[in-house]
N, C-alpha and C positions, 0 to 999 in steps of 0.2 A: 163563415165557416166553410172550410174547405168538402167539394164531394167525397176525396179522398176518407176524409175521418170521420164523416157519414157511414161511408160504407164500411169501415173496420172496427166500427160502432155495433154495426147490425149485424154486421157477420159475427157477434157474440152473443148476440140473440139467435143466432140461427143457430147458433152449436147449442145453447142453453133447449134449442126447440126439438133438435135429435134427441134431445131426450126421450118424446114424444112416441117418436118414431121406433125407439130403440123398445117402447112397452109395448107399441104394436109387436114388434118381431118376439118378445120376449111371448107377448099373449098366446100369437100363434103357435110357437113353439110348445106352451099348456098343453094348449087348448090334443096338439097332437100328443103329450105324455112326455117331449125331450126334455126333462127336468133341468137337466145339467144344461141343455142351449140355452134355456129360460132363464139359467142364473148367472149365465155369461154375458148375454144379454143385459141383464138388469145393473151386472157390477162393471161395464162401463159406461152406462147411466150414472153410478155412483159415481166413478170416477168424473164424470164429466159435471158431474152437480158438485163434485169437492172443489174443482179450478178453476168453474166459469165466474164467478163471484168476483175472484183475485183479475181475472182476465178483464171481466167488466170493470171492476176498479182503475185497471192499470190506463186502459182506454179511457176513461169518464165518460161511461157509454149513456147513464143519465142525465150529465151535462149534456151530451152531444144530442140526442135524442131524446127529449123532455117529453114526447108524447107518445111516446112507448114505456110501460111498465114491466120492468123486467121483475119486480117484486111477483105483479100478476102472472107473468111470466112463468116462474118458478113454480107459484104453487099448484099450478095446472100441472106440468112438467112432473113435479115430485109427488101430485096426488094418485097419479097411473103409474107410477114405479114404484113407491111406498108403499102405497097401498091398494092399489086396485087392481095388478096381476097379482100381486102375492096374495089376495084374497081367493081369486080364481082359482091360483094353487093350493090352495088349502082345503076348498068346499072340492074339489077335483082328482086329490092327489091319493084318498084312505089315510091320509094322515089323523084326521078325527074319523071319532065313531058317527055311522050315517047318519043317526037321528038329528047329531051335534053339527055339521060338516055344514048344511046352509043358515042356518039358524043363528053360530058364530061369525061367515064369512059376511054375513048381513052387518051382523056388529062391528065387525072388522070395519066396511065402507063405511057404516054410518056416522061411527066416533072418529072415524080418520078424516069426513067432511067436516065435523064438527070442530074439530081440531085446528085446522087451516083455518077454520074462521075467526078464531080467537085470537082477538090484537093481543092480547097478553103472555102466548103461547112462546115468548123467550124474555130471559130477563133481561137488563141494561148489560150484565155483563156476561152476557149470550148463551147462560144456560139455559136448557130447554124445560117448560111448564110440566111435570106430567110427562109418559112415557111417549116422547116423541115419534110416534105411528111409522114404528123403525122399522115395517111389518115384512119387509123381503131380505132383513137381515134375520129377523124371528123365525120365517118360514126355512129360512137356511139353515138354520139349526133344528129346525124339527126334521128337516130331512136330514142332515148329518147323525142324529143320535137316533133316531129311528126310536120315539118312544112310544109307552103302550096308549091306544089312540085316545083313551082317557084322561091320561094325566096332561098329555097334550091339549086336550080341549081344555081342561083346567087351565094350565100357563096363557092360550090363550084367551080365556076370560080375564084371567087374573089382569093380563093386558091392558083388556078393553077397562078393565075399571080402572088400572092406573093412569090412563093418558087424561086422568081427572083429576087423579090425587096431588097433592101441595107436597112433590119431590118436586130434584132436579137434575138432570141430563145434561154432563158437560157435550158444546160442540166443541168437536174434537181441535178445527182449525179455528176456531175462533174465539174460545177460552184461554185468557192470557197467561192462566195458572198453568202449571205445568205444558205449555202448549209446543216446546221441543219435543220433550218425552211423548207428547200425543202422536205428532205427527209420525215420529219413529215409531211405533207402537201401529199408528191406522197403516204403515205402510206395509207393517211386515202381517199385519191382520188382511191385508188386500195380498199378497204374494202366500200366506196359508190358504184360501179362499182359492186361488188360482189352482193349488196345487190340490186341495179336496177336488176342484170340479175336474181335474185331467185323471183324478184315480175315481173317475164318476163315483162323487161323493161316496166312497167308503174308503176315504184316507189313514185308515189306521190309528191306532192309539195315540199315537206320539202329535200329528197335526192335527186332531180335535182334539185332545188337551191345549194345546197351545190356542184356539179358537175358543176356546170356552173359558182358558184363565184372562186370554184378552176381553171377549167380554164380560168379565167380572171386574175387572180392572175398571172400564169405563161407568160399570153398574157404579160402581162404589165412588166416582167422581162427584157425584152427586150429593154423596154425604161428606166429602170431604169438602165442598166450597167452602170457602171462607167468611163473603157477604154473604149480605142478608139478599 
């Protein structure tokens, strides 16, 4: 095996690894109150978690390199982007009410570790167990709608008990049902996203309707599968 495919191997572990890096900037960004760098941050994180998969496939970056886990890889990667700055954002931001605000973001890490742990946590035909700890597309909507800090803390408890419940969560690229219509749909949901954080998130009625019936659209994916 050539050095060459070695290393164009690894270099999609290292893009998969910027992810990492992408929650540090995002954290720091909280941690100082820039909402909107934090969510720019994180959604090319998403972005680079929707294409590194397809990128590692294309290379057989597990053939080529057997003693690296890009599986392991991933869920370090997505457990600090999912969910361990959007947690910060949340306990951080007066989106919940203070009593609620650490007491939640506790819940938030801890069902979101628990989550990653679970070999059973997608099906054979890749929808997800339970509300996939989708928690910095969540927190994006609680700062889009700006609701009252109570019913927020409801939603997210509501949350934290579904990433248990016996639903399912289509992935967007990788459910074979409808999975044109996804793709067209997650792109123009990444290009609203874009455009809520350049009107720092108070994009008008017209792109949070469109962001809120996209994700309803994917909520209801889930009731529509087909298998079992």
């Amino acid at each position: 095996m050539t050095g060459g495919r070695r290393m164009a191997a690894f270099s999609v572990h290292i893009l998969t690894a910027c992810g990492a890096g992408l929650a540090l900037l995002a954290l720091i960004a909280a941690v100082r109150g820039a909402w909107v760098t934090m969510f720019l941050w994180l959604l090319i994180a998403l972005i680079i978690d929707g294409v590194d998969g397809a990128i590692a496939r294309a290379f057989k970056v597990a053939e080529v390199l057997p003693n690296w886990s890009g599986d392991a890889l991933d869920f370090v990667v997505d457990f600090t982007t999912y969910v361990f700055v959007p947690a910060y954002a949340l306990t951080a931001s007066g989106l919940l009410p203070p009593v609620a605000s650490v007491p939640l973001g506790f819940a938030v890490v801890v069902s979101g570790a628990l989550y990653f742990a679970d070999l059973r946590m997608k099906t054979a035909d890749n929808y997800f167990r339970g509300f996939p700890v989708l928690w910095n597309g969540a927190v994006f909507y609680l700062f889009l709608l700006q609701l009252h800090p109570w019913l927020a803390a409801a939603i997210v408890a509501m949350l934290v008990v579904l990433t248990f419940a016996p639903i399912r969560f289509p992935h967007p690229l990788r459910v074979v049902e409808r999975r044109t219509l996804n793709v067209v749909i997650l792109v123009l949901w990444a290009v609203l996203c874009g455009a809520a954080l350049a009107l720092d998130l108070d994009p008008g009625p017209w792109i949070t309707a469109g962001l809120c019936v996209i994700a309803l659209y994917f909520l209801a994916g889930g009731f529509l599968r087909r298998s079992d």
